[in-house]
TIGUGU-352264 format. One record per residue (C-alpha): residue in one letter; x, y, z. Coordinates in steps of 0.2 Angstrom, whole numbers, padded with zeros to 4 digits, always signed. Last residue first. Layout:
BEGIN
AXYZ ...
This chain:
BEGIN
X-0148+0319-0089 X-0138+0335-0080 X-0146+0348-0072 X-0150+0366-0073 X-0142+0373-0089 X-0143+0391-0098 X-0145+0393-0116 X-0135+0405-0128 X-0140+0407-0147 X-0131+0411-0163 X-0115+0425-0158 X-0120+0433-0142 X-0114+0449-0137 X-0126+0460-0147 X-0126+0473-0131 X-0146+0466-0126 X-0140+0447-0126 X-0128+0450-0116 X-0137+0459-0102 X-0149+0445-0102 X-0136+0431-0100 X-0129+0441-0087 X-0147+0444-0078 X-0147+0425-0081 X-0132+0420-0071 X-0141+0412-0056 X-0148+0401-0068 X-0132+0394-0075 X-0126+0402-0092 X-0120+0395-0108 X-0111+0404-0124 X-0113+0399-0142 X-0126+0388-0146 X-0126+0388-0166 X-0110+0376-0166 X-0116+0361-0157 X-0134+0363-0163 X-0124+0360-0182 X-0142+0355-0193 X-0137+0346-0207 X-0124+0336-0197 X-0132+0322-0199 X-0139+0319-0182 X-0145+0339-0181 X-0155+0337-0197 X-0163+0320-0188 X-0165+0333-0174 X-0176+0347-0186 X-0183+0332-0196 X-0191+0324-0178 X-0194+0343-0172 X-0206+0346-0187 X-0222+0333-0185 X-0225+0332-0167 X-0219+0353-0166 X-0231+0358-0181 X-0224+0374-0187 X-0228+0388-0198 X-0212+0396-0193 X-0217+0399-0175 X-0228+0414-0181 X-0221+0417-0202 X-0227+0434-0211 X-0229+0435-0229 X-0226+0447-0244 X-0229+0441-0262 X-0221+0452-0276 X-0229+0453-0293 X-0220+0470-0296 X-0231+0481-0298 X-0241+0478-0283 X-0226+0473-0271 X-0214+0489-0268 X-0221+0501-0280 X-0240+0500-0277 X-0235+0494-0259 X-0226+0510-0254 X-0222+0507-0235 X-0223+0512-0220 X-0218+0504-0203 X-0224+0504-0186 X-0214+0498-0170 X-0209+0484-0162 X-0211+0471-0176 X-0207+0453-0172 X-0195+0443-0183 X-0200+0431-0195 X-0206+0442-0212 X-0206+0431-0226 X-0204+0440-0244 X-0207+0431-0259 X-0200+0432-0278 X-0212+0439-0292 X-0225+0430-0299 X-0227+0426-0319 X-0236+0432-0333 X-0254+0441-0326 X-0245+0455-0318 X-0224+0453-0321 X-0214+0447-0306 X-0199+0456-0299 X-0186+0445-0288 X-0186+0449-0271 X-0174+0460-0263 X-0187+0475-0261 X-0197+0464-0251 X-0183+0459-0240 X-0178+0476-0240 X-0196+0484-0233 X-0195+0473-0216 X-0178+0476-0213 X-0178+0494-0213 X-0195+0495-0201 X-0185+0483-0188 X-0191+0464-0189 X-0175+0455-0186 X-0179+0438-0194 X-0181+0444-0211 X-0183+0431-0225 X-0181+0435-0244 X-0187+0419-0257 X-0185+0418-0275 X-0171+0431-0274 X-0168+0449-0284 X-0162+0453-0302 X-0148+0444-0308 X-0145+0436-0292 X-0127+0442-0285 X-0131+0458-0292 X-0149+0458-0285 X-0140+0453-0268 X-0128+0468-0265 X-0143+0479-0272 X-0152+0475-0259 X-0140+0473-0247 X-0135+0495-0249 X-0115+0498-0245 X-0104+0495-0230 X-0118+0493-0215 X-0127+0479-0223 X-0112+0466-0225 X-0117+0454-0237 X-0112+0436-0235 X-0112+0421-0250 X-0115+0404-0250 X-0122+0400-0233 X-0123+0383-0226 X-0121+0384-0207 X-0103+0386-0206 X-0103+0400-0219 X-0118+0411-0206 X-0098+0411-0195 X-0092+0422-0209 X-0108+0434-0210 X-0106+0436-0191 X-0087+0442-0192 X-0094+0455-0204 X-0105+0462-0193 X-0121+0473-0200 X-0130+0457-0208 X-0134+0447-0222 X-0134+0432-0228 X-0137+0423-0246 X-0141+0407-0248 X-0137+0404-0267 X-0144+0391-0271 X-0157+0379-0260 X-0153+0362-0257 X-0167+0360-0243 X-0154+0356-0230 X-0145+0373-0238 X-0160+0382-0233 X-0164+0374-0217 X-0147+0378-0212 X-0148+0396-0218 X-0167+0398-0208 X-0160+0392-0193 X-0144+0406-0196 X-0156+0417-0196 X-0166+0412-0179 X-0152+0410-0169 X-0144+0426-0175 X-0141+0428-0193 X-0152+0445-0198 X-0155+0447-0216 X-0158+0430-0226 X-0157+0428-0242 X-0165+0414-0253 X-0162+0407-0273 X-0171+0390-0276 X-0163+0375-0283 X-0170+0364-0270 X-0186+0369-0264 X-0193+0383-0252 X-0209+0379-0244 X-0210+0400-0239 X-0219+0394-0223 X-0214+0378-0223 X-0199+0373-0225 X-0190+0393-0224 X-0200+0399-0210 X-0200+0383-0200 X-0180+0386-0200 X-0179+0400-0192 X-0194+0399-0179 X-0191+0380-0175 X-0174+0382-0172 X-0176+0396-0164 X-0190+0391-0154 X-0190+0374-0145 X-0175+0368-0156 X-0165+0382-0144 X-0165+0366-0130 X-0158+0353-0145 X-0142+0360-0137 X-0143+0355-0119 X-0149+0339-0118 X-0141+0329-0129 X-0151+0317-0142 X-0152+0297-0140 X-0168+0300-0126 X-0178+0301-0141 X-0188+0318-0139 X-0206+0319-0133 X-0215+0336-0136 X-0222+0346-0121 X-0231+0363-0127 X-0247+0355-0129 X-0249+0342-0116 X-0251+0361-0105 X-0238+0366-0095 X-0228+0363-0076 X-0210+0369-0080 X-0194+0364-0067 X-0178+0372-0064 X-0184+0389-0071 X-0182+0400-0083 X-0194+0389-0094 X-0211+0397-0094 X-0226+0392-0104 X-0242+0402-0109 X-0239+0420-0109 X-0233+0418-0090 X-0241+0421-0074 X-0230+0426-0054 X-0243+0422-0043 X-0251+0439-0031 X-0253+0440-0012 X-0240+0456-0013 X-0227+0444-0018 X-0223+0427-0012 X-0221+0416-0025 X-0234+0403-0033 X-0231+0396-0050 X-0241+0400-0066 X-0247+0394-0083 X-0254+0402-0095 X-0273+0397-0100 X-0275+0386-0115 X-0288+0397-0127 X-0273+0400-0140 X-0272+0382-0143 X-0292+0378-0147 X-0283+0376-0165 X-0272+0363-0162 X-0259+0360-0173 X-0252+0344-0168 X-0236+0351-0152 X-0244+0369-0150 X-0232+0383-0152 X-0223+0386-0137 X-0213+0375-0134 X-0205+0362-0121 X-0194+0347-0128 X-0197+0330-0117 X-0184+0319-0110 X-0197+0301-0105 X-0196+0296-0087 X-0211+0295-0081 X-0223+0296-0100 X-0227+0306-0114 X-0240+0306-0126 X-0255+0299-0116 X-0258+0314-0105 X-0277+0314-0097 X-0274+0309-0080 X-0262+0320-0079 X-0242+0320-0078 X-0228+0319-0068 X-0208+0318-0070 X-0207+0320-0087 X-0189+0325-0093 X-0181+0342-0096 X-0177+0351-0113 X-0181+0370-0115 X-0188+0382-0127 X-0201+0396-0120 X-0194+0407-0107 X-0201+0418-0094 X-0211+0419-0075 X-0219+0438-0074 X-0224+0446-0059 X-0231+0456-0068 X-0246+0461-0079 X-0241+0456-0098 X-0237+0474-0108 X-0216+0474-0104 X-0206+0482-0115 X-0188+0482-0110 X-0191+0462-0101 X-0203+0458-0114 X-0192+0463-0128 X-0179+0454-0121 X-0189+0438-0117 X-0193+0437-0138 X-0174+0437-0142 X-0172+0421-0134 X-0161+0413-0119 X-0164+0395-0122 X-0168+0384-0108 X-0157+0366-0102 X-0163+0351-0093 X-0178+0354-0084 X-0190+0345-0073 X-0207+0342-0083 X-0224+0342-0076 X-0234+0338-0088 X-0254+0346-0089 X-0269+0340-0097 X-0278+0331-0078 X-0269+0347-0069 X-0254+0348-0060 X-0258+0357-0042 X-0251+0374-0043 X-0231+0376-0044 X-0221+0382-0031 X-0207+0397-0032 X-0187+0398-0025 X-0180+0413-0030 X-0170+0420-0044 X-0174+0438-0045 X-0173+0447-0062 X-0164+0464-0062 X-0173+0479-0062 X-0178+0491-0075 X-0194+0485-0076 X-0201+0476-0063 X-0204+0458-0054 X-0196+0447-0067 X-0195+0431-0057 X-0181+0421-0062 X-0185+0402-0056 X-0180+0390-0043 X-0189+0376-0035 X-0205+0368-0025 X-0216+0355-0032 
């Protein structure tokens, strides 16, 4: 199958959107045509600091529907839409043996390779895996982000950290994934749910998905700003930015445990480091009966999650409508890119192809 994809060829050039071809599909593969992609975070740090050979095909959340499949696919059918992830669909543990997927272009006799699926494109050929079925009911272009943000965000919070009503969370950074993680929070009745975050106008719109306080980072010191609010520190501290600061506050905003008494709170770490980070643990965790965590996809099993995720979404638990902020064609994805990288985009952007 021939269409058009944004080929990232080098760094510190634009993408190109070309038209590519995908191998023969194979006995395990779908081939899906797509609806609408999510423009993620993770992209951006491929695209600055690139460490896969290149060319390079990206992405990894998307709606499409089925238009072929292998022998061997039982799942999904012809015809059926389809959300694309990266995370594999029933937990899998052969997963990170799949081999990416490619398409061919014409470039110096080589074929463009991504991590293991790809979405900036108009059609996806992946693994069974990555290919979850969605009831045909749900729209196309928000439940896109479900893929990986939603998943990511709010995975962390059900069932990384497993939090229950009645428990006290914060959550520094509400971008896509954050403000995942606050709805899945409030879904889960958890009290407070506490955001934080540098932009004030950020903190108001984390309200809309189910935040009962905001703490504005760059006028004063969050962790404090959330012991007061909490007596002490949260149950549950989730940081879905990853820089060194972060990851050490959401430790620190934890509530303190006494050895052999009781635990302290827990710290989830979502986002993805860049650089290292050092930190006292005697004083940090150790002494204080903290537990420090990290969370890969949130903890997720798509076959089993993204039917609560969109059943969150249908009432009104989960507002898809509201978290997608800005949309983009293909053509406009070096826009969308350069968006992303100045902060411009409030929640999650997506770009659309076609139309159900």
């Amino acid at each position: 199958m021939k269409f058009r994809a944004a080929v990232f060829y080098e760094k510190g050039k634009p993408l190109a959107v070309e038209e590519v071809e995908s191998p023969p599909i194979g006995p395990d593969e779908v081939l899906v045509k797509q609806f609408s992609s999510g423009i993620c975070h993770s992209q951006l740090h491929q695209i600055l600091n690139p460490t896969n050979p290149m060319p390079m095909i990206m992405g990894h959340e998307s709606t499409g529907v089925v238009v072929a499949k292998g022998r061997n696919v039982t799942h999904v059918k012809e015809g059926d839409h389809v959300m694309v992830t990266w995370i594999p669909r029933d937990g899998d543990e052969n997963w990170p043996k799949i081999r990416p997927q490619g398409v061919y272009v014409n470039w110096r006799g080589q074929q463009a390779k991504s991590t293991n699926v790809y979405t900036w494109a108009e059609a996806t050929q992946a693994h069974h895996q990555y290919v979850v079925k969605m009831p045909n009911e749900f729209p196309t272009d928000v439940t896109a982000i479900i893929g990986c943000a939603v998943m990511t965000g709010a995975g962390a919070v059900m069932n990384t950290a497993k939090v229950k009503r009645g428990d006290s969370v914060a959550v520094i950074g509400v971008g896509g994934v954050g403000l995942s993680s606050v709805a899945a929070a409030a879904a889960l009745g958890a009290n407070p749910v506490i955001a934080v975050d540098l932009d004030e106008a950020k903190l108001e719109f984390a309200r809309k998905f189910g935040a009962t306080h905001g703490v504005n980072a760059s006028s004063g010191d969050p962790v404090e700003a959330i012991r007061k609010l909490t007596s002490g520190g949260v149950d549950f501290a989730f940081d879905t930015i990853g820089a060194p600061k972060t990851q050490v506050q959401i430790a620190q905003a934890t509530r303190p445990g006494i050895g052999g008494v009781r635990e302290g709170g827990t710290a989830v770490l979502v986002g993805i480091p860049q650089t290292e980070v050092t930190v006292d643990l005697w004083r940090t965790l150790v002494a204080q009966a903290r537990i420090y965590r990290s969370s890969l996809g949130g903890s997720s099993r798509p076959d089993r999650d993204f039917p609560i995720f969109l059943d969150w979404y249908k009432r009104g638990q989960l507002k898809l409508n509201d978290l997608v902020t800005k949309k983009y064609t293909l053509d406009q994805i070096n826009e969308g890119v350069h968006d992303l990288e100045r902060g411009r985009i409030f929640g999650r952007s997506i770009m659309e192809f076609a139309k159900p």
